[in-house]
C-alpha positions in Angstrom: 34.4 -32.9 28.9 36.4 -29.7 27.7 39.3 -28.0 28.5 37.2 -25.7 31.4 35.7 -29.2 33.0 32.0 -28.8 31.7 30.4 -30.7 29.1 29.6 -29.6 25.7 31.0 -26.9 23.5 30.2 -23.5 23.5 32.1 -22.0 20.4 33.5 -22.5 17.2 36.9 -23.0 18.6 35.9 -25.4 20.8 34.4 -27.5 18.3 37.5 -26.8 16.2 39.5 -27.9 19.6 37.3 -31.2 19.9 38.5 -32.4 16.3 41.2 -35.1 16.7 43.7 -34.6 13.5 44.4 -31.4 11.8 42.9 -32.3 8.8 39.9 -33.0 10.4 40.0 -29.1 11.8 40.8 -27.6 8.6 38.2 -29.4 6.6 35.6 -28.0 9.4 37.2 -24.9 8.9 36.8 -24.7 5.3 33.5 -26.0 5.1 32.5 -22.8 7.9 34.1 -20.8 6.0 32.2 -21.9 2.6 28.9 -22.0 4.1 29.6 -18.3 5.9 30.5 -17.2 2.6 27.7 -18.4 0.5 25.8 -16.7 3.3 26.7 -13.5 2.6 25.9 -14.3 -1.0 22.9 -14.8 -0.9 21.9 -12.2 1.5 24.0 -9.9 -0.6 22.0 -11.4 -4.1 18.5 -11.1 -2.2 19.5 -7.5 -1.4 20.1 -5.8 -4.6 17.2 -8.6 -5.9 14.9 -6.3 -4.2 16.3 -3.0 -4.5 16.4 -3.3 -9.0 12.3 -4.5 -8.1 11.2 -1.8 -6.2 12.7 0.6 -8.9 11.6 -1.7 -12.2 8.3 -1.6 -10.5 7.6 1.9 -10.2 10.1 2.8 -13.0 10.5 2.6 -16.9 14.1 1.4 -18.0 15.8 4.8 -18.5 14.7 6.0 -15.1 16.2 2.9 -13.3 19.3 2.4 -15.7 19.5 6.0 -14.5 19.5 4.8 -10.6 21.6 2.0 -11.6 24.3 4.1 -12.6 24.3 6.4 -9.5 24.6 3.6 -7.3 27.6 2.7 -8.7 28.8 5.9 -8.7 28.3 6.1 -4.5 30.0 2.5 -4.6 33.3 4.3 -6.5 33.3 7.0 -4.2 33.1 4.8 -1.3 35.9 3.0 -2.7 38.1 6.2 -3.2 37.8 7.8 0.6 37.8 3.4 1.8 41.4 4.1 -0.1 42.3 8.0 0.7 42.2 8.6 -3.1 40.0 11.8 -2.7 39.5 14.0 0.6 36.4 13.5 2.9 35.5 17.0 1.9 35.0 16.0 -1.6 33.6 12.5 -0.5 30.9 14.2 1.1 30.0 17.0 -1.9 30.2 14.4 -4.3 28.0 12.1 -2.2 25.4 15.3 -1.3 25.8 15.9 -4.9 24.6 12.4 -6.2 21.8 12.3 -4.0 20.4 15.9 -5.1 20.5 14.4 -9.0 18.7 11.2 -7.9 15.9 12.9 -6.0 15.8 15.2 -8.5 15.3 13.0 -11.2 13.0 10.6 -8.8 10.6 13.9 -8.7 10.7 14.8 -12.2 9.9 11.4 -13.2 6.6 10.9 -10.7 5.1 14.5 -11.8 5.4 13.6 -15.3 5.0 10.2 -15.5 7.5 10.0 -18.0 10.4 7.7 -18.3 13.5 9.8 -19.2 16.5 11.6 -17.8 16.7 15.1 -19.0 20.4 16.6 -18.6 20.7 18.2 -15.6 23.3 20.0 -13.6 24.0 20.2 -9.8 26.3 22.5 -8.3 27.3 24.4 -5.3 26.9 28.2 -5.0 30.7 28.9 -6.0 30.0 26.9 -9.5 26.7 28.8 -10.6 28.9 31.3 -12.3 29.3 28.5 -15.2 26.2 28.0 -15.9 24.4 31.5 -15.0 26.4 34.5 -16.0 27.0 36.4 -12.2 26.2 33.4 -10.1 23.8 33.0 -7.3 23.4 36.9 -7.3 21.6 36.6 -10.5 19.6 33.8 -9.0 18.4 35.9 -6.4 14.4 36.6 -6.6 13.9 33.6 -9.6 11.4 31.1 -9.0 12.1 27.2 -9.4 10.7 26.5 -13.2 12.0 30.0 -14.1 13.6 30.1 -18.1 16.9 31.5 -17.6 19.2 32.7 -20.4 16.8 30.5 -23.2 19.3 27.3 -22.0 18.5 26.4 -18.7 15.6 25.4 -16.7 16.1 26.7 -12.7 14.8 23.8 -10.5 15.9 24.7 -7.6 18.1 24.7 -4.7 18.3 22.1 -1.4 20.9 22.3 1.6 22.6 19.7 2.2 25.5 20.5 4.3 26.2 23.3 1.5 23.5 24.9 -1.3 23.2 22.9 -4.2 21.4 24.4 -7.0 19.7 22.4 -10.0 19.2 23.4 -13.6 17.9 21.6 -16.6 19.6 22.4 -20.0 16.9 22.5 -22.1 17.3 21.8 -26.2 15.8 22.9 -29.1 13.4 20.3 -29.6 
């Protein structure tokens, strides 16, 4: 019987509670604590296992070092706001921002087939100005896939809490 009267143990701490020396405890303590860990583990392996597949599948190597790298990137900036090292207002641009590049690239690379990154710039409506001489008024009326100034490539724009606007450079190839 336990401490309540009944029979049988119904957590952890009771079984802990059952064990007759202290060492006894913290050896059943440890050993929870490994197997809990290795748990995690694996479940943690298995996950990113299948994430770097379903990308290597459908993906040549640049286009998934490419997604590789911007994972990471979300994984710092969760880091920084976890530590109050940058604002949630940046957290959120920056995270907004990452996401526009990946599906960006993610949609260049299934219309063309092709596996390669071309250099391209995101940025809000109040950063246009250094890309595009007179900002998003000179955007006004050009079509995504429109030449502007011989060095960039408009591709677009997408809300996502704020406009983001996307441009290739392009290079004299």
């Amino acid at each position: 019987m336990n401490r309540t009267g009944r029979r049988g143990w119904t957590s952890t701490e009771g079984l802990l509670a059952a064990c007759e020396t202290r060492e006894m405890r913290s050896m059943i303590g440890v050993r929870l604590f490994v197997l809990i860990g290795a748990a995690v583990i694996c479940s943690a392996a298995a996950r990113g296992q299948a994430v770097h597949s379903n990308h290597s599948d459908r993906f040549g190597p640049e286009v998934t070092a490419f997604l590789e790298l911007m994972h990471q990137e979300e994984v710092e900036l969760d880091f920084q706001i976890r530590h109050d090292e940058i604002l949630r207002k940046d957290y959120v641009r920056s995270r907004n921002r990452i996401a526009v590049l990946r599906q960006t690239v993610l949609s260049i690379a299934r219309e063309t087939g092709e596996d390669r990154i071309p250099e391209l710039h995101v940025v809000v409506g109040a950063e246009v100005d250094q890309i595009v001489d007179g900002g998003t008024k000179a955007l006004k009326g050009v079509k995504p896939g429109s030449i502007i100034e011989g060095k960039w490539r408009y591709l677009g724009s997408v809300v996502r809490g704020e406009a983001f606007y996307t441009f290739e450079r392009l290079t004299g190839k």
